[in-house]
mmCIF file of the N, C-alpha and C atoms, coordinates in Angstrom:
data_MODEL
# 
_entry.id   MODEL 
# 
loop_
_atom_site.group_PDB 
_atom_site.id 
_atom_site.type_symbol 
_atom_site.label_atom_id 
_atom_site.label_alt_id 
_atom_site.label_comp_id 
_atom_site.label_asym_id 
_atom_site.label_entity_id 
_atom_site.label_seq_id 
_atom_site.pdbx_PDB_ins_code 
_atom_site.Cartn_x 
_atom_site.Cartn_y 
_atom_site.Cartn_z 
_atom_site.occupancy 
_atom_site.B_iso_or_equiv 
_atom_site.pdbx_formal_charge 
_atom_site.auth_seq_id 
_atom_site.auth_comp_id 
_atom_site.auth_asym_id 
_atom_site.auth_atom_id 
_atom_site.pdbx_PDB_model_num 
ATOM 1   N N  . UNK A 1 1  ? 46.078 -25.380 -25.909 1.00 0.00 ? 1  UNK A N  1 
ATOM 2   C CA . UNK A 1 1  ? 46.519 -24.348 -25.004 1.00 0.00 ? 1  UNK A CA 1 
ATOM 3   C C  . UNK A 1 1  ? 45.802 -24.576 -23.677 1.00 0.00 ? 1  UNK A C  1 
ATOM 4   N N  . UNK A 1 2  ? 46.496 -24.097 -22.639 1.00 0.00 ? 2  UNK A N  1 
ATOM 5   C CA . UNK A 1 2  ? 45.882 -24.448 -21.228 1.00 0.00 ? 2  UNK A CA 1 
ATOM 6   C C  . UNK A 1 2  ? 46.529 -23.803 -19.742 1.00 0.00 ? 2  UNK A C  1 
ATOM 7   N N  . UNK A 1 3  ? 45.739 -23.418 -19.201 1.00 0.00 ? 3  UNK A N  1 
ATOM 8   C CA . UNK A 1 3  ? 46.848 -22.488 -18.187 1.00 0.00 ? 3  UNK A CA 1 
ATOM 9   C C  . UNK A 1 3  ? 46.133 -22.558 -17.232 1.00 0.00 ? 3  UNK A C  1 
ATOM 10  N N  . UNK A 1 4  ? 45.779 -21.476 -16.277 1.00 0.00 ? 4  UNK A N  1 
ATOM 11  C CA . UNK A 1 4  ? 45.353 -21.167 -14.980 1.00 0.00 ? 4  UNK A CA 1 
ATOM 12  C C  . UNK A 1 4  ? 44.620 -19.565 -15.230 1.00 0.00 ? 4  UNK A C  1 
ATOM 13  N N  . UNK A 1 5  ? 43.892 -19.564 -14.811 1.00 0.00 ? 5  UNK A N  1 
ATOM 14  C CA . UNK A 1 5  ? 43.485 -18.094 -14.319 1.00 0.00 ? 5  UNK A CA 1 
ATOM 15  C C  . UNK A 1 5  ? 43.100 -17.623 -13.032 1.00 0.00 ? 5  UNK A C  1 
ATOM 16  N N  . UNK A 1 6  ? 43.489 -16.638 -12.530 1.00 0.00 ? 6  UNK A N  1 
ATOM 17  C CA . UNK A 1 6  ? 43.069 -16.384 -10.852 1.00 0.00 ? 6  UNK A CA 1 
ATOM 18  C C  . UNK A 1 6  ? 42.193 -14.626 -11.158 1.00 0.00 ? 6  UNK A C  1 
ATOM 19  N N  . UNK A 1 7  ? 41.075 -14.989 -10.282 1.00 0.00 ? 7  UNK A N  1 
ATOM 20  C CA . UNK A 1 7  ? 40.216 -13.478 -10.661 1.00 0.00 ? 7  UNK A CA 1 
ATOM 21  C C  . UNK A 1 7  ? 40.231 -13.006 -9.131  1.00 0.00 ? 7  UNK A C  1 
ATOM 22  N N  . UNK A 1 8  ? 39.809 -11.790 -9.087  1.00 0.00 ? 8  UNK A N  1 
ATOM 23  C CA . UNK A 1 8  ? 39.871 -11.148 -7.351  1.00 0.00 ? 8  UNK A CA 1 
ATOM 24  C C  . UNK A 1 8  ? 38.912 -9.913  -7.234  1.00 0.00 ? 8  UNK A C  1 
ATOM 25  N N  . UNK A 1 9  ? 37.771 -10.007 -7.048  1.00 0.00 ? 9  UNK A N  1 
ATOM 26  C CA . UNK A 1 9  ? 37.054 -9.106  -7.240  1.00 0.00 ? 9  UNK A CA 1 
ATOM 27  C C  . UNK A 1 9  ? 36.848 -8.051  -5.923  1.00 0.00 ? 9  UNK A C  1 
ATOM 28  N N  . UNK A 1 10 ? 37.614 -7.879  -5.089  1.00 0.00 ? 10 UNK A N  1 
ATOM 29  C CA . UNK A 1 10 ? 37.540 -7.454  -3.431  1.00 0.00 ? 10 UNK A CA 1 
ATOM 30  C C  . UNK A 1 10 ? 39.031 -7.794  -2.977  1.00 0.00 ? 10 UNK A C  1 
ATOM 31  N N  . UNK A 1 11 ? 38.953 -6.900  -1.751  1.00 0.00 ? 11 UNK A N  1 
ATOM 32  C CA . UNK A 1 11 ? 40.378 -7.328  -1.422  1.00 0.00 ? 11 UNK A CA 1 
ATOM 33  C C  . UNK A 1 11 ? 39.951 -8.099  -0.082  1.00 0.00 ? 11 UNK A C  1 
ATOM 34  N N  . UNK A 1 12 ? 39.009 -8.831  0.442   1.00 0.00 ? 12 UNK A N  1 
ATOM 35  C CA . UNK A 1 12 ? 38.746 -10.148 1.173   1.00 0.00 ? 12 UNK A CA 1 
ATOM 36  C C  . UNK A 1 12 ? 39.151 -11.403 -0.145  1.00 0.00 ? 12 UNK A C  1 
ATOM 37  N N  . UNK A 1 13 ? 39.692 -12.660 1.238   1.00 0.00 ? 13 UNK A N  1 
ATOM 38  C CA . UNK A 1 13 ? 40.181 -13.828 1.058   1.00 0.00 ? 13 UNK A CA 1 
ATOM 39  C C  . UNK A 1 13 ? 38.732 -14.777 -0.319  1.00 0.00 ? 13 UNK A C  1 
ATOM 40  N N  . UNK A 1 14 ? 38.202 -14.683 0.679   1.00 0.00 ? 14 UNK A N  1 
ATOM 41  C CA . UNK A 1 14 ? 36.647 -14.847 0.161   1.00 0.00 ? 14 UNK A CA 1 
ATOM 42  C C  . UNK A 1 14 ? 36.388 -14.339 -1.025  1.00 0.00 ? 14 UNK A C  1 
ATOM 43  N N  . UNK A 1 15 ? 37.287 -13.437 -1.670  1.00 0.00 ? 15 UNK A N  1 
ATOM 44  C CA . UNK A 1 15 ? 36.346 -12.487 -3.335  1.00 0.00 ? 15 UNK A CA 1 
ATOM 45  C C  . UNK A 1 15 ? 37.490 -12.595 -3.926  1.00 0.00 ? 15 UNK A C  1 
ATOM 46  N N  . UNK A 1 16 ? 37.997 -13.569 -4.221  1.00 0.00 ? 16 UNK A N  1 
ATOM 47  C CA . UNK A 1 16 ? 39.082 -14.191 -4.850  1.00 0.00 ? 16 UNK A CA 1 
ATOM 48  C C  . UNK A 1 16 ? 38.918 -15.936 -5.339  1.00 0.00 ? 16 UNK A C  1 
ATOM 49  N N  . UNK A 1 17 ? 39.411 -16.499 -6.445  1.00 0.00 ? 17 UNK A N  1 
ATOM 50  C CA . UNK A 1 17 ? 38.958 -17.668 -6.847  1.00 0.00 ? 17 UNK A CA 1 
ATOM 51  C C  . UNK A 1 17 ? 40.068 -17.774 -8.241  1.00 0.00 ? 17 UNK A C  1 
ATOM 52  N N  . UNK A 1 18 ? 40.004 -19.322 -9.051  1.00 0.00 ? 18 UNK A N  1 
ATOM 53  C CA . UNK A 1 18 ? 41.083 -19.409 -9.830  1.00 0.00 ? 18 UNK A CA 1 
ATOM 54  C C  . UNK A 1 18 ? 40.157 -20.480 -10.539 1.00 0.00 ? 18 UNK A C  1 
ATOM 55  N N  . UNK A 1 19 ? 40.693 -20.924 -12.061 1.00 0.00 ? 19 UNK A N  1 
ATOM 56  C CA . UNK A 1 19 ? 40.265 -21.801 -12.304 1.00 0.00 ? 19 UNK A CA 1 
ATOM 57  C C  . UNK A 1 19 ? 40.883 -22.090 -13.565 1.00 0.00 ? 19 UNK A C  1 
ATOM 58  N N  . UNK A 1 20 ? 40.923 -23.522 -13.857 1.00 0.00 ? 20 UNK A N  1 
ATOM 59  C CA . UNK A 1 20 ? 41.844 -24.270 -15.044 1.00 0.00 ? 20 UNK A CA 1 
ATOM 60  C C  . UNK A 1 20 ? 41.289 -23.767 -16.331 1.00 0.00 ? 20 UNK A C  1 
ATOM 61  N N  . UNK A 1 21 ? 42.269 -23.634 -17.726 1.00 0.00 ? 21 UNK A N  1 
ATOM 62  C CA . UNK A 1 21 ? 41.654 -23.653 -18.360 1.00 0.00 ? 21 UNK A CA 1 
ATOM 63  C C  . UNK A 1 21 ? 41.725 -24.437 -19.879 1.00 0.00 ? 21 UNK A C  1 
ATOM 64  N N  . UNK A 1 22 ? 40.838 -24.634 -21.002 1.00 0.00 ? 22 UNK A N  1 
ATOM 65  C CA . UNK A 1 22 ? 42.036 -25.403 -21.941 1.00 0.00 ? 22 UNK A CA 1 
ATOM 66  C C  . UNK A 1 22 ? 41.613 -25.106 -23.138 1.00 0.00 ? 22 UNK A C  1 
ATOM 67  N N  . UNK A 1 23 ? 41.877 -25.073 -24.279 1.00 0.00 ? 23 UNK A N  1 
ATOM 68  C CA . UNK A 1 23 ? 40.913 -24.454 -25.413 1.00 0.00 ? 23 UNK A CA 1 
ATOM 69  C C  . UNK A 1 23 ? 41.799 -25.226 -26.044 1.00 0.00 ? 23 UNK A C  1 
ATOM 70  N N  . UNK A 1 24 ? 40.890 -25.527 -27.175 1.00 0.00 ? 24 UNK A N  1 
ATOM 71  C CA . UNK A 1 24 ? 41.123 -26.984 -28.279 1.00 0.00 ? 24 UNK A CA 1 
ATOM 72  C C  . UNK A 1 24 ? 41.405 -26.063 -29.559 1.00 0.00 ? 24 UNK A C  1 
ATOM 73  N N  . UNK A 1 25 ? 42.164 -26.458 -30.874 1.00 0.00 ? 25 UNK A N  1 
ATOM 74  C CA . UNK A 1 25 ? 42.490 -25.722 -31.824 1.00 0.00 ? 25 UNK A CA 1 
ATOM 75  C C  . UNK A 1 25 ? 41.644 -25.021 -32.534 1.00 0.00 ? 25 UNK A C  1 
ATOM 76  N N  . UNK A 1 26 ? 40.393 -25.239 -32.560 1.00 0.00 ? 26 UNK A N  1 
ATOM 77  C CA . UNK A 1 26 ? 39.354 -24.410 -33.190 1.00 0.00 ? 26 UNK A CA 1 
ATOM 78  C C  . UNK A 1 26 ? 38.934 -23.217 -32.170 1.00 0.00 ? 26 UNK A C  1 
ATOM 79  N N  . UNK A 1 27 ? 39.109 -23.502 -30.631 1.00 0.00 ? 27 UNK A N  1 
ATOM 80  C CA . UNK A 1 27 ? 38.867 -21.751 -30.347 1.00 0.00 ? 27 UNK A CA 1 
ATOM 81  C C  . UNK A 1 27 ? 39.852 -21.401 -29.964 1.00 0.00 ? 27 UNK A C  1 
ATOM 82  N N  . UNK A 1 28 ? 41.319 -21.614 -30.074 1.00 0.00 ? 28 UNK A N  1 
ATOM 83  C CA . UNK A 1 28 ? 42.168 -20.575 -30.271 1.00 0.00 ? 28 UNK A CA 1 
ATOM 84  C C  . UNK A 1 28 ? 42.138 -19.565 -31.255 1.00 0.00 ? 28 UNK A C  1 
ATOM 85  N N  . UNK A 1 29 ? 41.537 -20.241 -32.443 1.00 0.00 ? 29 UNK A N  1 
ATOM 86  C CA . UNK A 1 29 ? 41.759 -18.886 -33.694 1.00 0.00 ? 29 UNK A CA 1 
ATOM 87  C C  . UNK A 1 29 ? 40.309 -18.063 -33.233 1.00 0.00 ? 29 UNK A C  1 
ATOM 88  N N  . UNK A 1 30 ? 39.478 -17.868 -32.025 1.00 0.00 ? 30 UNK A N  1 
ATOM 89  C CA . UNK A 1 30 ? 38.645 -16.919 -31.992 1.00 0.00 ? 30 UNK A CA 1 
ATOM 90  C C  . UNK A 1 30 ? 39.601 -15.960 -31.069 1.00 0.00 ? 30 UNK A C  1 
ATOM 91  N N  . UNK A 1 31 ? 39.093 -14.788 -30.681 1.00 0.00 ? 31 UNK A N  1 
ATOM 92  C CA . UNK A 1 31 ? 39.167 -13.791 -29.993 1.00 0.00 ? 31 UNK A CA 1 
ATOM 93  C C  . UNK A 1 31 ? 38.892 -13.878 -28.770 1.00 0.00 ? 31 UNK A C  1 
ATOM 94  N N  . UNK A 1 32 ? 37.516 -14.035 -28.518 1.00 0.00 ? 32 UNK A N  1 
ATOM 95  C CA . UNK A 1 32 ? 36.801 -13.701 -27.351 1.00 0.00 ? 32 UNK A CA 1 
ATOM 96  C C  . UNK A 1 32 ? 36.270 -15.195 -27.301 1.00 0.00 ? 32 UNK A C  1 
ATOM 97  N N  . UNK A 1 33 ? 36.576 -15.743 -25.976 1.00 0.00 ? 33 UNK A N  1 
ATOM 98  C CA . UNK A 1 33 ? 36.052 -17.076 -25.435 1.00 0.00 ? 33 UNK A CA 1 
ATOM 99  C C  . UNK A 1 33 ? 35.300 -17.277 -24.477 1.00 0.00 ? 33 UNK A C  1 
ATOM 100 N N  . UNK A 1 34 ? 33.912 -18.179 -24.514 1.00 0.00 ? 34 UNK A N  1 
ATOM 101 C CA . UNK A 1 34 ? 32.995 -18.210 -23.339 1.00 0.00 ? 34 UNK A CA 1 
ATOM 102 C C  . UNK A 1 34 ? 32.799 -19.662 -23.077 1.00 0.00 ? 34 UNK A C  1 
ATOM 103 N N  . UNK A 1 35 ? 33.844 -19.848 -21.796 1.00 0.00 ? 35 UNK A N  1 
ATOM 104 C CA . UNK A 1 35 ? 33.038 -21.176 -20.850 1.00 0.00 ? 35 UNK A CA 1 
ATOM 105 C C  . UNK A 1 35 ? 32.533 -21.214 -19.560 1.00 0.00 ? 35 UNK A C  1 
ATOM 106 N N  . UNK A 1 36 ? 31.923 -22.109 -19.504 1.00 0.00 ? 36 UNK A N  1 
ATOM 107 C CA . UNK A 1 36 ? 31.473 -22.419 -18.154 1.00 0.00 ? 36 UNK A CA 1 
ATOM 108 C C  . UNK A 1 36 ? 32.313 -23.225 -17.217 1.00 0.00 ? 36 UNK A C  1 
ATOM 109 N N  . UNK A 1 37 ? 32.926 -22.554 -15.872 1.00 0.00 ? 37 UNK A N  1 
ATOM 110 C CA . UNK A 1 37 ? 34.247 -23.143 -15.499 1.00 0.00 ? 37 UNK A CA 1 
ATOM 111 C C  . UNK A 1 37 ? 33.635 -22.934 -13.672 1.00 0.00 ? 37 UNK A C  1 
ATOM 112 N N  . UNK A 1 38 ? 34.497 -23.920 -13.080 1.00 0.00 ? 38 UNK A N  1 
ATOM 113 C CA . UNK A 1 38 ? 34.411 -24.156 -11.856 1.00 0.00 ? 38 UNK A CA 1 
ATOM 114 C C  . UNK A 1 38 ? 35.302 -23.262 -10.971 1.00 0.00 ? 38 UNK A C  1 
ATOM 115 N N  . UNK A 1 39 ? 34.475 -22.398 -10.383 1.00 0.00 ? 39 UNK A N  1 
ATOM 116 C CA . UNK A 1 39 ? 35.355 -21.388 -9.600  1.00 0.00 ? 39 UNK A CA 1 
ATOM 117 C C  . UNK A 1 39 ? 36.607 -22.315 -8.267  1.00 0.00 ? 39 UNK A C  1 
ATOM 118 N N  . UNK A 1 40 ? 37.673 -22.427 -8.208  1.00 0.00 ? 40 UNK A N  1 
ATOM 119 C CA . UNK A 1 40 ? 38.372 -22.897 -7.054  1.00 0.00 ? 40 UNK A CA 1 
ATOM 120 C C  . UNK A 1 40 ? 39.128 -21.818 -6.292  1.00 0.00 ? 40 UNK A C  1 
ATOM 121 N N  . UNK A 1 41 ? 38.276 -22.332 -5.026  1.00 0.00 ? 41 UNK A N  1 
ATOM 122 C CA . UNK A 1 41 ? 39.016 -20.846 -3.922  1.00 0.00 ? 41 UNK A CA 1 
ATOM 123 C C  . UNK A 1 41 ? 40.271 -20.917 -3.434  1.00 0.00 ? 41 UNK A C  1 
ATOM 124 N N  . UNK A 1 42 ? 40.835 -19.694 -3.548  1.00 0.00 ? 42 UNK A N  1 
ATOM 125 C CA . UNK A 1 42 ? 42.161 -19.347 -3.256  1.00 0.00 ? 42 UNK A CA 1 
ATOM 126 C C  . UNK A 1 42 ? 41.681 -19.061 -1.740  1.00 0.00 ? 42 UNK A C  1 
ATOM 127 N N  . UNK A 1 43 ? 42.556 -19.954 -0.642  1.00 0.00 ? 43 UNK A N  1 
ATOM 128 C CA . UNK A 1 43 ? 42.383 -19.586 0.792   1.00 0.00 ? 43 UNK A CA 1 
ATOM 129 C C  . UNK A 1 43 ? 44.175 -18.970 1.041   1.00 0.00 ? 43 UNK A C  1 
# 
């Protein structure tokens, strides 16, 4: 599985960001997922 996510914490250009994502068959069957991911800014 693998998609995109975009987060926006403010309504400035600047407090907004997106980032790839991909999860392998063993953490799809969890719930709740924790990685460490590279914020990319939405200008």
């Amino acid at each position: 599985m693998l998609g995109k996510i975009f987060v926006k914490w403010g309504s400035s250009n600047k407090q907004q960001c997106s980032f790839n994502y991909q999860l392998n068959d063993n953490e799809k069957q969890n719930r709740i997922y924790f990685k460490t991911v590279n914020c990319i800014k939405e200008e």
